[in-house]
Backbone atoms as SQL, in Angstrom:
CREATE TABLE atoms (id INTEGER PRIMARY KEY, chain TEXT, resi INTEGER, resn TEXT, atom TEXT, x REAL, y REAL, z REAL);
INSERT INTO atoms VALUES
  (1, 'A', 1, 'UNK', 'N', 196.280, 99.622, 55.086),
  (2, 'A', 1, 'UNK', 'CA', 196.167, 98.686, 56.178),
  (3, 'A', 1, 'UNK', 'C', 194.897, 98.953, 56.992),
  (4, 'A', 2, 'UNK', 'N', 194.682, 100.253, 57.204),
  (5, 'A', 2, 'UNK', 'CA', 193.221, 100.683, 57.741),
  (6, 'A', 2, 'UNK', 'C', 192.306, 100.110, 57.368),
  (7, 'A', 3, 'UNK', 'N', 192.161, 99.813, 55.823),
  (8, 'A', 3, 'UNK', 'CA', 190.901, 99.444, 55.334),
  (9, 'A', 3, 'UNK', 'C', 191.182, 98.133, 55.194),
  (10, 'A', 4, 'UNK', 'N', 191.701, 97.477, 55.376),
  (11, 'A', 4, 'UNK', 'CA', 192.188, 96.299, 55.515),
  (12, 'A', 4, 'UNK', 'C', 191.461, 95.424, 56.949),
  (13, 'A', 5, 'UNK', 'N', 191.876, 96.052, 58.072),
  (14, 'A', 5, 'UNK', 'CA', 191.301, 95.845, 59.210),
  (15, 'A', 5, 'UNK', 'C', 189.788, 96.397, 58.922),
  (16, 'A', 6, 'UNK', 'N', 189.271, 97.332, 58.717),
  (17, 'A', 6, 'UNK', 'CA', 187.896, 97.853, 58.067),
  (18, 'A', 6, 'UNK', 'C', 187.146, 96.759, 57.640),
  (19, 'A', 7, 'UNK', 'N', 187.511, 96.272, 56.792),
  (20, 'A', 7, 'UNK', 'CA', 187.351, 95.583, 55.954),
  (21, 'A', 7, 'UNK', 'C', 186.859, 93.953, 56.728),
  (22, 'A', 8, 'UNK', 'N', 188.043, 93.578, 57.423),
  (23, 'A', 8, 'UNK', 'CA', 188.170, 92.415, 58.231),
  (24, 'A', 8, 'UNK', 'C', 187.082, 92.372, 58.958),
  (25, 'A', 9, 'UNK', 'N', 186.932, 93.476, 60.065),
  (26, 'A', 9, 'UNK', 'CA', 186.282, 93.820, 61.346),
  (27, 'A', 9, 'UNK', 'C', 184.460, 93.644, 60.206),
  (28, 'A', 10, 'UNK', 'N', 184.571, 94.377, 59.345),
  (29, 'A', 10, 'UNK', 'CA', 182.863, 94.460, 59.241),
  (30, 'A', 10, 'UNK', 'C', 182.573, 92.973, 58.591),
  (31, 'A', 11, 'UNK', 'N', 183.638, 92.537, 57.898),
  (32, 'A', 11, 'UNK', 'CA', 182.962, 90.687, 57.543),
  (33, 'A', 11, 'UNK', 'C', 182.710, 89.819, 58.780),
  (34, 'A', 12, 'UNK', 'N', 183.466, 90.138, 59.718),
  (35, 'A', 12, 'UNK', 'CA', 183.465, 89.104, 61.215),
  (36, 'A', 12, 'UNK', 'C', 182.037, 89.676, 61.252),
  (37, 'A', 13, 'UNK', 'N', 182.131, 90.897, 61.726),
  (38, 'A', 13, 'UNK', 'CA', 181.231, 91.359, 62.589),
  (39, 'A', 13, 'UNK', 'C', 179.691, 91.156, 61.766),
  (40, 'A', 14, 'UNK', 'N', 179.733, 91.160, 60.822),
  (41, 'A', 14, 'UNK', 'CA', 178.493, 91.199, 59.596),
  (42, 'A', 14, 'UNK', 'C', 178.496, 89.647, 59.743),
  (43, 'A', 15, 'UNK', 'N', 179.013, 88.464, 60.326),
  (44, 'A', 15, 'UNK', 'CA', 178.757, 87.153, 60.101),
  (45, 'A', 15, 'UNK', 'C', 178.147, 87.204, 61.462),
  (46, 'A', 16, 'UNK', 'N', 178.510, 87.733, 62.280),
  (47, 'A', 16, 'UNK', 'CA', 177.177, 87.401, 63.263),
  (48, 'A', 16, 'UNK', 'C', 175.977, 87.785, 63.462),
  (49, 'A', 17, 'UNK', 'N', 175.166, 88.618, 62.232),
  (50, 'A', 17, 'UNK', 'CA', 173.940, 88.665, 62.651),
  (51, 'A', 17, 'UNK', 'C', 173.519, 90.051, 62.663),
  (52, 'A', 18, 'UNK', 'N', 173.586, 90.836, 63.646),
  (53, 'A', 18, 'UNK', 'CA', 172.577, 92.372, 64.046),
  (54, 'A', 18, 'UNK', 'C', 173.396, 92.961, 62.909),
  (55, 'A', 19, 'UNK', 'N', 174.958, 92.969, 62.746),
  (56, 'A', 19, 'UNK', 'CA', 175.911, 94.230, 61.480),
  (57, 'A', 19, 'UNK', 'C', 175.649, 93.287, 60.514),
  (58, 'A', 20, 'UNK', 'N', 174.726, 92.710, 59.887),
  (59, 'A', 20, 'UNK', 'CA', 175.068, 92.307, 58.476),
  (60, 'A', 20, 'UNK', 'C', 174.465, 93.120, 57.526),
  (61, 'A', 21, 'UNK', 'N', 173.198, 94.548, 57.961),
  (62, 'A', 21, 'UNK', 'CA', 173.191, 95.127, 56.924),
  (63, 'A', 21, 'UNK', 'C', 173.460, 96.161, 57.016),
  (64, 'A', 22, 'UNK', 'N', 174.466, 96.287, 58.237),
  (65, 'A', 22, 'UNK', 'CA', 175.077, 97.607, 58.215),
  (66, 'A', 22, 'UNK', 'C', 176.961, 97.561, 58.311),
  (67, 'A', 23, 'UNK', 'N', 177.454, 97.889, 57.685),
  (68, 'A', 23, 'UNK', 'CA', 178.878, 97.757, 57.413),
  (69, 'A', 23, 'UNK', 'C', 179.216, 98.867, 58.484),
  (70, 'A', 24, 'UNK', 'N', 178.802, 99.955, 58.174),
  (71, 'A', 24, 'UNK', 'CA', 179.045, 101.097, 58.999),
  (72, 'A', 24, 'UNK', 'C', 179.003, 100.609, 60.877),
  (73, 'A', 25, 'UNK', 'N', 178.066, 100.107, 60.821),
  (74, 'A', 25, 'UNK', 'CA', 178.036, 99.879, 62.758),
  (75, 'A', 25, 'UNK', 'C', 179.183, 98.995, 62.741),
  (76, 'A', 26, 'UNK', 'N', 179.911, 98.069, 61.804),
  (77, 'A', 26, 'UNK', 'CA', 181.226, 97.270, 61.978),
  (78, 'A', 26, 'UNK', 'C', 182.150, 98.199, 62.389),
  (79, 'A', 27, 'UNK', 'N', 182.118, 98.851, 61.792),
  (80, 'A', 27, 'UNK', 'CA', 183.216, 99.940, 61.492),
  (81, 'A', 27, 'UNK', 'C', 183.641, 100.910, 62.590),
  (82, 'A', 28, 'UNK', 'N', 182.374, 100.917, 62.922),
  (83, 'A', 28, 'UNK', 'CA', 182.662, 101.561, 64.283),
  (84, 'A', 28, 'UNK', 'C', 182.724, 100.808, 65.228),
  (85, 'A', 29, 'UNK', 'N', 182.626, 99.986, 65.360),
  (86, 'A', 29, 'UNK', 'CA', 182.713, 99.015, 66.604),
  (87, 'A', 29, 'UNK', 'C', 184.541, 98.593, 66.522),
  (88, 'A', 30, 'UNK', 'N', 184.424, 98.164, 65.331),
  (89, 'A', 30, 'UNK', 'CA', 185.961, 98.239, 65.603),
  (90, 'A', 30, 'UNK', 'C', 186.911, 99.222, 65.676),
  (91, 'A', 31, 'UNK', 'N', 186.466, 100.135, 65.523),
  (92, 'A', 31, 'UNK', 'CA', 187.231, 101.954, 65.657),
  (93, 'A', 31, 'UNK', 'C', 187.466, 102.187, 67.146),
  (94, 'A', 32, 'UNK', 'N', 186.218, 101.739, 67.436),
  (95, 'A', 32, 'UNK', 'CA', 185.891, 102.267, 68.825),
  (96, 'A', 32, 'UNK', 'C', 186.208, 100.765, 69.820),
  (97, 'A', 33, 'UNK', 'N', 186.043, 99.611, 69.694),
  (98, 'A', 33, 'UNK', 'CA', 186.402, 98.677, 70.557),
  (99, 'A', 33, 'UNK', 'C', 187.548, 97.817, 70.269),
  (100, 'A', 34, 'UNK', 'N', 187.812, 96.939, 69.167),
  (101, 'A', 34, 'UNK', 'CA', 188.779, 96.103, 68.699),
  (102, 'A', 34, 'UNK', 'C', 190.071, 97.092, 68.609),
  (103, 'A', 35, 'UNK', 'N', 190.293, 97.902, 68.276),
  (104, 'A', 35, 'UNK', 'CA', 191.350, 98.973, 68.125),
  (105, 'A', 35, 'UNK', 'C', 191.978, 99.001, 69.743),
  (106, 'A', 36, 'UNK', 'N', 191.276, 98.868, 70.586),
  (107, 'A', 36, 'UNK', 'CA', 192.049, 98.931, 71.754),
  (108, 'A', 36, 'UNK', 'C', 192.884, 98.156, 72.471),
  (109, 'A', 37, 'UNK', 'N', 192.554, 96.229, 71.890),
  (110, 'A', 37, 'UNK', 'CA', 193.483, 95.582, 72.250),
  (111, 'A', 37, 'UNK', 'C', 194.367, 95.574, 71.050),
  (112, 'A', 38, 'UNK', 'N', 194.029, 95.169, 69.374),
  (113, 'A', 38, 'UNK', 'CA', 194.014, 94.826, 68.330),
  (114, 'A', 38, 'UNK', 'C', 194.999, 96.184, 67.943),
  (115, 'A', 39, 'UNK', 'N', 194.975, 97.209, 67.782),
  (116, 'A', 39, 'UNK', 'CA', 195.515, 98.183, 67.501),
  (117, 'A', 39, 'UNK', 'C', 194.946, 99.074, 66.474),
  (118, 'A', 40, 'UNK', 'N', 194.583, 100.192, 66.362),
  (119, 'A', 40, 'UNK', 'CA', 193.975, 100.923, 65.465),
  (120, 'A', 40, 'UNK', 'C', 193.955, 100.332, 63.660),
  (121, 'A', 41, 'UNK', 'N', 194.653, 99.798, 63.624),
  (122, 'A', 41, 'UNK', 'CA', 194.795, 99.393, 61.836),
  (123, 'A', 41, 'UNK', 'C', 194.848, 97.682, 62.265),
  (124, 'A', 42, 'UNK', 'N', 194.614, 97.195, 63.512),
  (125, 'A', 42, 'UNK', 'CA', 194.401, 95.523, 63.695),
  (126, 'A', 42, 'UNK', 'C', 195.522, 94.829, 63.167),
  (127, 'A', 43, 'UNK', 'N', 197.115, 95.554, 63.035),
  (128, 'A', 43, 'UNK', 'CA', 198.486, 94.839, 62.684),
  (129, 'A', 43, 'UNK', 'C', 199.243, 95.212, 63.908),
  (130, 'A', 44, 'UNK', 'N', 198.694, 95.897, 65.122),
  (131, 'A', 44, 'UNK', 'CA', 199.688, 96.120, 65.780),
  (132, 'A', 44, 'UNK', 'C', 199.065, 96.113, 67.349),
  (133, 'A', 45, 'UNK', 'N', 198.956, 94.817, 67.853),
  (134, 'A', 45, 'UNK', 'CA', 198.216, 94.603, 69.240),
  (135, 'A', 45, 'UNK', 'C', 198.951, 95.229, 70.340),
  (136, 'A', 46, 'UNK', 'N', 198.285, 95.402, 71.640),
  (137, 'A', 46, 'UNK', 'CA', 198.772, 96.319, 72.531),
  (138, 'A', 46, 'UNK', 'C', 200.014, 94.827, 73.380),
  (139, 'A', 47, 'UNK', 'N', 199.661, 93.762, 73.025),
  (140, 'A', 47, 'UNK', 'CA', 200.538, 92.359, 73.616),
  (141, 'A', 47, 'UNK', 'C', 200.506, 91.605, 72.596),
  (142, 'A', 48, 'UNK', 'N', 201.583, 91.076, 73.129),
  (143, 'A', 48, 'UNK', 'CA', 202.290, 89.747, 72.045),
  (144, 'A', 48, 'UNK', 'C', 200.886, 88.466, 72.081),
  (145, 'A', 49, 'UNK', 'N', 199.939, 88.243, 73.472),
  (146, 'A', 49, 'UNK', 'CA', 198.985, 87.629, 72.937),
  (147, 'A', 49, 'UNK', 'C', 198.155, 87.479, 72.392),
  (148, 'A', 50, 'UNK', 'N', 197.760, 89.194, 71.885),
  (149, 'A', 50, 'UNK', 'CA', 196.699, 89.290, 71.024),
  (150, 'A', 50, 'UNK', 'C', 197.085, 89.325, 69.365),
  (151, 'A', 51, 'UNK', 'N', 196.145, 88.623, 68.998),
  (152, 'A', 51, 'UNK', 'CA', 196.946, 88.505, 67.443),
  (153, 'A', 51, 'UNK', 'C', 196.432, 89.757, 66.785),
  (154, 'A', 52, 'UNK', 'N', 196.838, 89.632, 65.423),
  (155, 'A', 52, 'UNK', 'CA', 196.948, 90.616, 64.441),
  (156, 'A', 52, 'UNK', 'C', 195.694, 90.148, 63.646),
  (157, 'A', 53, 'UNK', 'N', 194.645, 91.201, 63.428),
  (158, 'A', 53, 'UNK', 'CA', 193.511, 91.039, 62.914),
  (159, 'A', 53, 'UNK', 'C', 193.822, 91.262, 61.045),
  (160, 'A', 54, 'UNK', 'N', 194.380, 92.208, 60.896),
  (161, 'A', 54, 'UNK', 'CA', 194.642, 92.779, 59.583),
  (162, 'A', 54, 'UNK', 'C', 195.248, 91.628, 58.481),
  (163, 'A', 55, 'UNK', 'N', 194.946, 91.235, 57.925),
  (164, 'A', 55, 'UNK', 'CA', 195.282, 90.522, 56.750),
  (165, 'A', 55, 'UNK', 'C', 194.770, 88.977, 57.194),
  (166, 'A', 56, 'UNK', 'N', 193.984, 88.434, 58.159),
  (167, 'A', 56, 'UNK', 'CA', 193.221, 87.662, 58.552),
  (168, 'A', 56, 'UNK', 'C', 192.434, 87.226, 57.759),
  (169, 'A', 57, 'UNK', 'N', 192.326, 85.243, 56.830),
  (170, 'A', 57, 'UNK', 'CA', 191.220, 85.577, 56.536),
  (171, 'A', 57, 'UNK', 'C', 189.721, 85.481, 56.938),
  (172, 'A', 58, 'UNK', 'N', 189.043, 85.883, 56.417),
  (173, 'A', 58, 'UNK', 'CA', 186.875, 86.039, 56.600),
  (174, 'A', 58, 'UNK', 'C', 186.943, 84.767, 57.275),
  (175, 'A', 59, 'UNK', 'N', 187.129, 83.610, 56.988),
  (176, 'A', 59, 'UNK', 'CA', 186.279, 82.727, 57.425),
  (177, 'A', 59, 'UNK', 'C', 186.871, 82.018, 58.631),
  (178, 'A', 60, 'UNK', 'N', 188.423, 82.318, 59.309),
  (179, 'A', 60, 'UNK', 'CA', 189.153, 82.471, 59.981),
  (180, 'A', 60, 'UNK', 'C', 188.463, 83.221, 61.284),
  (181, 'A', 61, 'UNK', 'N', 188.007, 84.264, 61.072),
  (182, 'A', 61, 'UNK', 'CA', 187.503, 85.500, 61.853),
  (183, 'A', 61, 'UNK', 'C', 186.160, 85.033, 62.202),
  (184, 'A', 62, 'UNK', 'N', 185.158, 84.689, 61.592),
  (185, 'A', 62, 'UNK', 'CA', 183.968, 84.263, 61.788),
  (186, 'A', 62, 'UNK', 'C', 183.880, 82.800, 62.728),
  (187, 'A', 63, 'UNK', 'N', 184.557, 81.879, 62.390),
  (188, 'A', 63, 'UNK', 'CA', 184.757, 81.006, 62.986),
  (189, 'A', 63, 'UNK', 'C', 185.478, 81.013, 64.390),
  (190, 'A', 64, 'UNK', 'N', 186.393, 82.288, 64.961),
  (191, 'A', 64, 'UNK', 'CA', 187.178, 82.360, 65.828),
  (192, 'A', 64, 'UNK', 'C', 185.659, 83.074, 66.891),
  (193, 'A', 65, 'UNK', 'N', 184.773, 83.990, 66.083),
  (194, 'A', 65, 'UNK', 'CA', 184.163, 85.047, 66.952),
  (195, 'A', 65, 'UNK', 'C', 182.602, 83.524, 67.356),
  (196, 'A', 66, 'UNK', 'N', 182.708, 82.886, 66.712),
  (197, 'A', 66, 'UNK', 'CA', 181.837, 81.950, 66.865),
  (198, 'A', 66, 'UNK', 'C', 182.099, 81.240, 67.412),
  (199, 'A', 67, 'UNK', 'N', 183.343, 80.438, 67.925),
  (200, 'A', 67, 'UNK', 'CA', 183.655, 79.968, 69.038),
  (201, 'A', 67, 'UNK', 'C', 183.851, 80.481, 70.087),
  (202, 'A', 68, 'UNK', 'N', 184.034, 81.527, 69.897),
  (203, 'A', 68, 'UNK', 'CA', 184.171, 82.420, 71.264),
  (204, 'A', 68, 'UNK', 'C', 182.879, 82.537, 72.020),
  (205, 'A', 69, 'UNK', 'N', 181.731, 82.612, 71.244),
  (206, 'A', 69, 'UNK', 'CA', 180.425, 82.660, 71.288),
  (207, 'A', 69, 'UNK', 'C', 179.546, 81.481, 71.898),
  (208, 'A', 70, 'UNK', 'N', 179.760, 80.765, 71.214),
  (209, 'A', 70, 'UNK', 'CA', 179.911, 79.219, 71.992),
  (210, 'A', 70, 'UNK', 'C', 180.204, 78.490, 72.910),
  (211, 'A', 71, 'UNK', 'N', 181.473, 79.410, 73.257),
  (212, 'A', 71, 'UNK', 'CA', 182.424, 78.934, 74.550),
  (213, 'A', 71, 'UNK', 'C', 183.325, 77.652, 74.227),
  (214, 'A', 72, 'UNK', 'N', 183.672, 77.311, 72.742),
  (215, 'A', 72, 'UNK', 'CA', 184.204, 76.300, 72.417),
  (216, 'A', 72, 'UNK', 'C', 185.970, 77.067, 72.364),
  (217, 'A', 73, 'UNK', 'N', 185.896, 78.405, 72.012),
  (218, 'A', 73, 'UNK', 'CA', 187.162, 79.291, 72.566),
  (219, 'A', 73, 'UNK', 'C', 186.696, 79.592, 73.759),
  (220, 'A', 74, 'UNK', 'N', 187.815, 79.609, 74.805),
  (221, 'A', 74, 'UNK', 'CA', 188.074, 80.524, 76.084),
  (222, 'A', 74, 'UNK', 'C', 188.391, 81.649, 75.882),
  (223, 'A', 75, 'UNK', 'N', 187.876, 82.338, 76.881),
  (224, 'A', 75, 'UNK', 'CA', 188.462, 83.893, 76.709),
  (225, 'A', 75, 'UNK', 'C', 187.604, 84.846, 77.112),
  (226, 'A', 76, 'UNK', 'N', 187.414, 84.745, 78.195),
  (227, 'A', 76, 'UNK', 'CA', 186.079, 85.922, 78.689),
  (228, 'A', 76, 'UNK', 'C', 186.307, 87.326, 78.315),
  (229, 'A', 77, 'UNK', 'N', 187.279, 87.885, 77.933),
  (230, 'A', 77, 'UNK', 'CA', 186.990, 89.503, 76.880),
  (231, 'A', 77, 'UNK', 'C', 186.437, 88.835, 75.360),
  (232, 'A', 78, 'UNK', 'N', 187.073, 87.965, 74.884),
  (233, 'A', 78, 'UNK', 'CA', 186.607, 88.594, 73.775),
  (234, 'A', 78, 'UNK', 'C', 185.075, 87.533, 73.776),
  (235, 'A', 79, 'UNK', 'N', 184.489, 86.699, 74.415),
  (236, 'A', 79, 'UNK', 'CA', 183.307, 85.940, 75.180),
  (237, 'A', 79, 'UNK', 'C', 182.320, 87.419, 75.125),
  (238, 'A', 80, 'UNK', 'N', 182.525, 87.945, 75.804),
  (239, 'A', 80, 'UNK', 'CA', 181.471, 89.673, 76.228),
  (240, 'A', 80, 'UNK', 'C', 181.434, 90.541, 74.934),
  (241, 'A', 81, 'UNK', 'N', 182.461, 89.951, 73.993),
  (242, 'A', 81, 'UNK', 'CA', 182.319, 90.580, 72.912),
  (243, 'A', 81, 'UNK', 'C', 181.822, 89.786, 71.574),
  (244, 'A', 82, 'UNK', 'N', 181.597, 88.816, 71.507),
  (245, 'A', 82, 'UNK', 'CA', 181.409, 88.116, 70.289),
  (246, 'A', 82, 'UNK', 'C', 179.885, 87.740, 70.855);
């Protein structure tokens, strides 16, 4: 499930741009930031409103962090983050 979210976190994060040729800076970003609402393995959020990243698919994730980006999603945390 770890690498699962691993996995998830560096395709989002690699579709926007600065992590696309580094998998590793995904990886840590989500170790170190997404893990805190999302939950360390991204199946187990700290609230019922944050969803479950882990078994999410790619183009699901890219499109969610891109609206967020946009401002076509609301949501000023994850806005400061996408």
């Amino acid at each position: 499930m770890k690498r699962t979210l691993s996995l998830a976190l560096c395709c989002l994060l690699g579709a926007t741009g600065a992590w696309a040729a580094n998998p590793e800076a995904g990886k840590k970003i989500a170790t170190e930031v997404c893990a805190a609402c999302h939950g360390p393995t991204g199946d187990a959020p700290i609230a019922p409103a944050y969803p479950r990243l882990a078994g999410q698919y790619r183009d699901y994730l890219e499109k969610a962090l891109t609206d967020y980006k946009t401002g076509e999603r609301q949501n000023p945390i994850m806005q400061g983050f996408a």
